[in-house]
ZABA-604963 format. One record per residue (C-alpha): x, y, z. Coordinates in steps of 0.001 Angstrom, whole numbers. Example, Ala and Ser with C-alpha at 12.3 -4.5 7.8 and 13.67 -1.06 7.14 Angstrom:
<recs>
REC       X       Y       Z
REC   12300   -4500    7800
REC   13670   -1060    7140
</recs>
This chain:
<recs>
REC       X       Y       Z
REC  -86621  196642   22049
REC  -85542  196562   25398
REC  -82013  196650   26991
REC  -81465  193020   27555
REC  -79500  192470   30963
REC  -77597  189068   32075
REC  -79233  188060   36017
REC  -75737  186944   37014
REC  -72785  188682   35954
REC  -75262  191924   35175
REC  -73848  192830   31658
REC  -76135  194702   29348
REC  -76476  194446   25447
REC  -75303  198340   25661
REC  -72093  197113   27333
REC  -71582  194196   24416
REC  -74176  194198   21523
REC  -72515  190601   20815
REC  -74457  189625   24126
REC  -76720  186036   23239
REC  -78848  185456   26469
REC  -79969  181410   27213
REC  -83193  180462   28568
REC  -83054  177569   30637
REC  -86129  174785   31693
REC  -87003  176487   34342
REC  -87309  180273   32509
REC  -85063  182104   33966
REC  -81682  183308   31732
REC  -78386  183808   31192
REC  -75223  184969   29200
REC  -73484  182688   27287
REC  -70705  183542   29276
REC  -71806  182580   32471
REC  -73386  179373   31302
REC  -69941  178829   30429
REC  -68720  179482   33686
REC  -71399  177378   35644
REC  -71448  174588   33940
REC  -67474  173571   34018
REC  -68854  170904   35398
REC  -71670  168211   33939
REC  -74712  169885   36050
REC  -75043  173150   37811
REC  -78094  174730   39886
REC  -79799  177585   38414
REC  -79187  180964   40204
REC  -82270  181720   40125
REC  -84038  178814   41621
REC  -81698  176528   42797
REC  -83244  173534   40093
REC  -80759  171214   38782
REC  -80043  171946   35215
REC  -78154  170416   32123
REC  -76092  172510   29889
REC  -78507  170936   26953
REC  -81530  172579   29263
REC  -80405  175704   27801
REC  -81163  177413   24839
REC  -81067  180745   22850
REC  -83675  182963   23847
REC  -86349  183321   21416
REC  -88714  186023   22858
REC  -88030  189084   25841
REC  -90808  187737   28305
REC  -89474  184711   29636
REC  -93293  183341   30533
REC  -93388  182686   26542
REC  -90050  181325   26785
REC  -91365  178838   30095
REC  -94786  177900   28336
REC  -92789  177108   25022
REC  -90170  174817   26439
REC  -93203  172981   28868
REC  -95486  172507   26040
REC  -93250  170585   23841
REC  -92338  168391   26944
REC  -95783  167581   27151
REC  -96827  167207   23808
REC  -94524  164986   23269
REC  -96101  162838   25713
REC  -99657  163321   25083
REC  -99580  162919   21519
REC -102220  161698   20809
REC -104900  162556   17621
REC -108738  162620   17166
REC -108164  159320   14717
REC -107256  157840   18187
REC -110714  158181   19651
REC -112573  156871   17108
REC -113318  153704   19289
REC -115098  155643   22051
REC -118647  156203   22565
REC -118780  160133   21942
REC -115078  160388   19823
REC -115127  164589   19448
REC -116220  164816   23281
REC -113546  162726   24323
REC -110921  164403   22340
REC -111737  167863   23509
REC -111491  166169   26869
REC -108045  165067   26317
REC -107115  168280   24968
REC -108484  170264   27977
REC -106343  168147   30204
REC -103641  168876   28309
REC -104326  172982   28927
REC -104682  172294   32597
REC -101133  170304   32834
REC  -99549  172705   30808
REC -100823  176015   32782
REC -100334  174438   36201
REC  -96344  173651   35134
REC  -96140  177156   33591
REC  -97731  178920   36612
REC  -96000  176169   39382
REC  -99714  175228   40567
REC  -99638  172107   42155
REC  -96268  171475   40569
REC  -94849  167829   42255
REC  -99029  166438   41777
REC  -98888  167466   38386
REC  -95701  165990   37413
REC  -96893  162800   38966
REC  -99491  162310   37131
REC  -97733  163447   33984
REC  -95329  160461   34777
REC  -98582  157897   35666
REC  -99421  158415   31851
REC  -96106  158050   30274
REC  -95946  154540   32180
REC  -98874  153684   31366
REC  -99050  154257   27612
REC  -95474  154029   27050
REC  -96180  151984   24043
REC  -98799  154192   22660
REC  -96661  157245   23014
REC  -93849  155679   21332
REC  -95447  154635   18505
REC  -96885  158460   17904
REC  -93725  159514   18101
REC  -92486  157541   15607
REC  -95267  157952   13148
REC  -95187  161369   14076
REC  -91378  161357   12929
REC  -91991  159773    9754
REC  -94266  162130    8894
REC  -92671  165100    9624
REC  -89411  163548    7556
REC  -91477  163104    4616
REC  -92962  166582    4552
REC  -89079  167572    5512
REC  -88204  165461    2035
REC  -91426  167076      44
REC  -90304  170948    1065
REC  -86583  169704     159
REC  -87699  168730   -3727
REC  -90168  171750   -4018
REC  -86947  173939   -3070
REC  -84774  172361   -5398
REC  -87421  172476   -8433
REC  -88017  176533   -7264
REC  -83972  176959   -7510
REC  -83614  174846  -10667
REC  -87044  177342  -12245
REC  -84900  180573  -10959
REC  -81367  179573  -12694
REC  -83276  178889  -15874
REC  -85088  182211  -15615
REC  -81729  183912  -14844
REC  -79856  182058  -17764
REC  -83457  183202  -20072
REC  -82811  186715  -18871
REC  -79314  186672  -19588
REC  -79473  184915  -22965
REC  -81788  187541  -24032
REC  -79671  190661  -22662
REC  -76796  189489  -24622
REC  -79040  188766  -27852
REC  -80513  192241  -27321
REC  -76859  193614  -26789
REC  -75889  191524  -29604
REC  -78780  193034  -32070
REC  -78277  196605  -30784
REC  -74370  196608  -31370
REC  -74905  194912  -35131
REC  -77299  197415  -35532
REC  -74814  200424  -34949
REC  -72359  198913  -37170
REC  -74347  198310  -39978
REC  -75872  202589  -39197
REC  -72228  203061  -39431
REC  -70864  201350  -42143
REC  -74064  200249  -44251
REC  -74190  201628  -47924
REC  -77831  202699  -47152
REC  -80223  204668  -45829
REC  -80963  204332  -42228
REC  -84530  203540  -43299
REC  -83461  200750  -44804
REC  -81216  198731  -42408
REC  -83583  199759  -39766
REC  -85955  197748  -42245
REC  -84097  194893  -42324
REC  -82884  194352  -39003
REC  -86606  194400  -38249
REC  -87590  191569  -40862
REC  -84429  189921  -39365
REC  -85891  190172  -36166
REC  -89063  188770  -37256
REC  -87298  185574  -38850
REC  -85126  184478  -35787
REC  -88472  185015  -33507
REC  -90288  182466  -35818
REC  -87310  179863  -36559
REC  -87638  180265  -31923
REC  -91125  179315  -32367
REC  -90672  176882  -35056
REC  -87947  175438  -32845
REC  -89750  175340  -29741
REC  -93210  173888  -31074
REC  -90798  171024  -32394
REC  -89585  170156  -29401
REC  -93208  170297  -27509
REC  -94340  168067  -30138
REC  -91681  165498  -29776
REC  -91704  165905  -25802
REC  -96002  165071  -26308
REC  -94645  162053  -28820
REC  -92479  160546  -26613
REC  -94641  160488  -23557
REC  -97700  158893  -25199
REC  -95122  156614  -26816
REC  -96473  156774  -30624
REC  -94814  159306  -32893
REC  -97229  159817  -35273
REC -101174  159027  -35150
REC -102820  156970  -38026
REC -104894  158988  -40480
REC -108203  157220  -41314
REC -109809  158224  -44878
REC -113829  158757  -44420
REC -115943  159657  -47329
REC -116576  163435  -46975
REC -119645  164712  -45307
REC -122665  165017  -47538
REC -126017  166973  -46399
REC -129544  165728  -46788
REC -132461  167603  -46160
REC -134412  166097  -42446
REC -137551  163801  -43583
REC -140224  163526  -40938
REC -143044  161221  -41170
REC -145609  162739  -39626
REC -148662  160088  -40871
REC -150695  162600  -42722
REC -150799  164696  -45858
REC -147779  167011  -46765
REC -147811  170419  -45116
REC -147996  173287  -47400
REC -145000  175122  -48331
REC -144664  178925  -47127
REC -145124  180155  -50809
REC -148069  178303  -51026
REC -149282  179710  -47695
REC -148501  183445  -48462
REC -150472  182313  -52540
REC -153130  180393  -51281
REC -154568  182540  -49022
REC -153660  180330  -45919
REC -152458  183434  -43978
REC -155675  185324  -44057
REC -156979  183067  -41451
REC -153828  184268  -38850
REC -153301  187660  -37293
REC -150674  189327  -39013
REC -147026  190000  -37292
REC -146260  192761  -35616
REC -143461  194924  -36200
REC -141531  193792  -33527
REC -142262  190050  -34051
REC -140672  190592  -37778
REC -137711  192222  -36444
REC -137376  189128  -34527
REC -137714  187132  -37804
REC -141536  186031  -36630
REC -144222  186056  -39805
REC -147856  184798  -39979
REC -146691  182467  -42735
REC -144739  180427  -39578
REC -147884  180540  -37250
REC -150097  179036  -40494
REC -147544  176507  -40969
REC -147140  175412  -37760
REC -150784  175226  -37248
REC -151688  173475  -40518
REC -148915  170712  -39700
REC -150687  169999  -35921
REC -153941  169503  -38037
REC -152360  166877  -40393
REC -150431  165151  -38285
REC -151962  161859  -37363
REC -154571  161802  -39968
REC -153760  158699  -41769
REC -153794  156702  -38434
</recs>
């Protein structure tokens, strides 16, 4: 970064590293000191350019080039103006064209103020507009507001629900460091003073273990369940006795004569009529008895119509 040096009184950030330069309207800068200094009275000209500033025209400097620092402070002038959104074209002939338009104009106010092109023409007919749509403008503005003070008021309660998630975390994590603490000091003393092997109490601090983890989950199931009852109001659903499920066999009439069964296929001689299945097609669980079957039922059905 480089040394940062105050126009006026020429002190450098190597002289005092507690030196906070202000940007001013019109770009240029200076210490907080001087600004001090100059403005012992309600307005001041700038050094630089001789423009008549404000002390509230300056502000801490943001980035080293002041350009950035110019075109920052000139664009939210005259956004704040020309606020208006591609919702508020809709009623024109070509809406995107016109909008692009507007936004273009915007570019060319906003360079020619940052570059000091046609300066006094350009503020003129920056100041046409405001009169003209004075209404319009305000109105933005204040819709504008309202919507940046409820996103303000939605970042506000997703903060506060991210700090309340981290303190329960923290008091989780510090619950179970003083269980585990807890378990390993009981532990010790039982190695220590336990009439038995350390096989044993090893053994039973581990089925100890295993008990207070399931009474947890016995605990916390409990409470999901009563959270779920209390939100869908009903504690407990009725039970509705049905007679059990019972399976019979699928009937289809198929208006002809019964189809041979698969025994009677393979007995009868039905099969002879079929090529025979591959080895691959029984691996698959294909036989000729199926092909027979299937054929003999499209030959019967129908036949007493």
């Amino acid at each position: 970064m480089a040394e940062q040096v105050c126009p006026r009184c020429k002190t450098t950030s190597y002289q005092n590293p507690n030196l906070k330069l202000l940007v001013n309207v019109c770009g240029h800068k200076l210490c907080q000191t001087c600004v001090d200094v100059l403005f012992t009275r309600p307005s001041a000209a700038c050094p630089e350019c001789n423009t008549p500033l404000r002390r509230s025209d300056f502000r801490i400097q943001q980035f080293e080039d002041s350009f950035v620092e110019r075109e920052i402070d000139v664009r939210k002038k005259i956004v704040k103006v020309f606020n208006k959104r591609e919702e508020d074209f809709l009623e024109n002939e070509d809406p995107l064209r016109a909008y692009n338009d507007y936004l273009e104009e915007i570019e060319v106010i906003i360079f020619n103020l940052v570059n000091k092109i046609d300066v006094e023409s350009t503020k003129k007919k920056v100041e046409k507009y405001k009169k003209e749509n004075e209404a319009v403008i305000r109105k933005i503005n204040s819709k504008l507001s309202q919507e940046s003070e409820r996103v303000k008021l939605q970042l506000e309660v997703e903060e506060k629900e991210a700090e309340e998630r981290r303190k329960k975390f923290e008091l989780k994590e510090e619950h179970e460091k003083k269980a585990k603490n807890k378990e390993k000091d009981a532990l010790i003393d039982d190695l220590i003073h336990a009439n038995a092997s350390a096989d044993e109490v090893l053994a039973r601090h581990h089925m100890t273990k295993l008990q207070i983890k399931k009474d947890e989950e016995k605990k916390s199931m409990f409470f999901q369940g009563k959270s779920k009852s209390s939100n869908t109001g009903t504690s407990k659903l009725p039970i509705k006795e049905v007679p059990l499920y019972k399976y019979e066999p699928l009937s289809i009439n198929v208006c002809g004569p019964d189809v041979p069964s698969s025994e009677d296929i393979q007995g009868k001689g039905y099969s002879k009529n079929v090529r025979p299945a591959t080895a691959p097609e029984k691996a698959a669980g294909y036989t000729e008895s199926i092909a027979c079957q299937r054929a003999i039922s499209e030959a019967f059905n129908g036949l007493f119509l």
